[in-house]
C-alpha positions as CSV (number, residue, x, y, z in Angstrom):
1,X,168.5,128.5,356.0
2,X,167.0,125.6,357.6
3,X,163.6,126.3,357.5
4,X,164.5,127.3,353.0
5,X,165.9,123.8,352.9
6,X,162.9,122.2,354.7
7,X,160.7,123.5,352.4
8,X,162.6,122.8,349.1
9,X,162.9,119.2,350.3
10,X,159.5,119.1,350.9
11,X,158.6,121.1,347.2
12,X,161.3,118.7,346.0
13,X,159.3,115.6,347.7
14,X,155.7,116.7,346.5
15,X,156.8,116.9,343.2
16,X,158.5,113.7,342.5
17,X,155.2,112.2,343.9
18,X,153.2,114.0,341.7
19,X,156.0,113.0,338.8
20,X,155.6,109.4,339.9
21,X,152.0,109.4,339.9
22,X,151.7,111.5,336.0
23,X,154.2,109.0,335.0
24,X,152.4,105.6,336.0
25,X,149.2,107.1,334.8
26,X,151.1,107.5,331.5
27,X,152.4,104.2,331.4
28,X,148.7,102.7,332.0
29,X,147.2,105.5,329.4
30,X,150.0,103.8,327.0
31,X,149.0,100.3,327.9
32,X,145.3,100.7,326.9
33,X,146.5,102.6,323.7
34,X,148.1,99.5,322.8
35,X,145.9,97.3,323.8
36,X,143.2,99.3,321.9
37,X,145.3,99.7,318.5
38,X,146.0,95.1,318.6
39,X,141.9,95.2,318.8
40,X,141.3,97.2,316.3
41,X,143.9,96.5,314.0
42,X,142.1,93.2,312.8
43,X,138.7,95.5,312.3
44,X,140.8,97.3,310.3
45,X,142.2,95.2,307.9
46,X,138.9,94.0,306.8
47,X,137.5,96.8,306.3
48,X,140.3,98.2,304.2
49,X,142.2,96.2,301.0
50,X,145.7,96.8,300.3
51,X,145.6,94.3,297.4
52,X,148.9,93.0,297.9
53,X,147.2,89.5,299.2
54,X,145.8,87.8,295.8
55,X,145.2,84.6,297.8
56,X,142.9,86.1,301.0
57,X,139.4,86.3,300.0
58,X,138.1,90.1,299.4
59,X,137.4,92.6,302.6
60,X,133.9,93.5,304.4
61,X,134.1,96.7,302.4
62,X,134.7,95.1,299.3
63,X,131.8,92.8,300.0
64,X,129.7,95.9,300.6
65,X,130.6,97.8,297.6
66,X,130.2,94.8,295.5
67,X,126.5,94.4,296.7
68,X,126.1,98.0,296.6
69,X,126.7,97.9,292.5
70,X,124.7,94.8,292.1
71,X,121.7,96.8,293.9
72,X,122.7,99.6,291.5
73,X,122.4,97.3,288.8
74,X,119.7,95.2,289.6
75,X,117.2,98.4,290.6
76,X,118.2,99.9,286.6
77,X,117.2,96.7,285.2
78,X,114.2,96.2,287.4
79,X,112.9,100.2,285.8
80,X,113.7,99.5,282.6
81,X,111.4,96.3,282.6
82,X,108.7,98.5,284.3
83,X,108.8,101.0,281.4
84,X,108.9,97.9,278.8
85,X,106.0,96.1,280.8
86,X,104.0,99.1,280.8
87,X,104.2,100.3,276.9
88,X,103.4,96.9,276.2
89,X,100.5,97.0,278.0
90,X,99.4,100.4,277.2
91,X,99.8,99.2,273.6
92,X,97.6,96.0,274.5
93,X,94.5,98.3,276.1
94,X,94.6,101.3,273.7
95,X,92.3,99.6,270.6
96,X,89.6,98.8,273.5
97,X,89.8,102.2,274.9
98,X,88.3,103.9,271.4
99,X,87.2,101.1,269.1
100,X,85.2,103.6,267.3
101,X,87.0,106.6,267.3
102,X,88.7,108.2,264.1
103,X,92.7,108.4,263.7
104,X,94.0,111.3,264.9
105,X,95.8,112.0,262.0
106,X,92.5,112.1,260.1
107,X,91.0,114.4,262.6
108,X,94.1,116.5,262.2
109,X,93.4,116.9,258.2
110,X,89.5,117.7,259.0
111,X,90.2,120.3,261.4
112,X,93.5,122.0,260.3
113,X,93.2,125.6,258.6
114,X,95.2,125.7,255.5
């Protein structure tokens, strides 16, 4: 009976250690978690608008998306001057490129079987 309490003292010793030992590793585990969510909490809030602040300026991501469309934007305008550019000057260089040749719309009557 001795030697069965001996041990469960000992058990009973080892595993409050062990509990002691979980439970401080816990409370530093917690600590960092904490620590971690007050750094990124800021990051956060810029990167995400909640709208409910009129007088802050707008967040990175707003900033971004705001760019983004004016890229969009700027890159549709930007083609649509190419195409305009280049019909004007296709329609500058075609009379050189056959001074002498016939309409087609003549050569289309000469050639047509009716």
């Amino acid at each position: 009976m001795a030697a069965s309490n001996s041990n469960i003292q000992k058990l009973r010793s080892e595993q409050t250690a062990s509990a002691s030992l979980r439970l401080h590793s816990a409370q530093e585990l917690s600590l960092l978690g904490h620590s971690l969510v007050d750094e990124l909490t800021p990051l956060f809030g810029q990167l995400l608008s909640d709208n409910s602040h009129p007088d802050e300026g707008p967040t990175l991501l707003e900033d971004l998306e705001a760019m983004h469309r004016c890229l969009r934007e700027q890159e549709s305008v930007k083609a649509y001057v190419q195409v305009i550019h280049r019909a004007l000057l296709l329609r500058y260089v075609a009379p050189f490129l056959t001074p002498s040749a016939p309409s087609q719309t003549s050569q289309r009557g000469r050639y047509s079987r009716d």
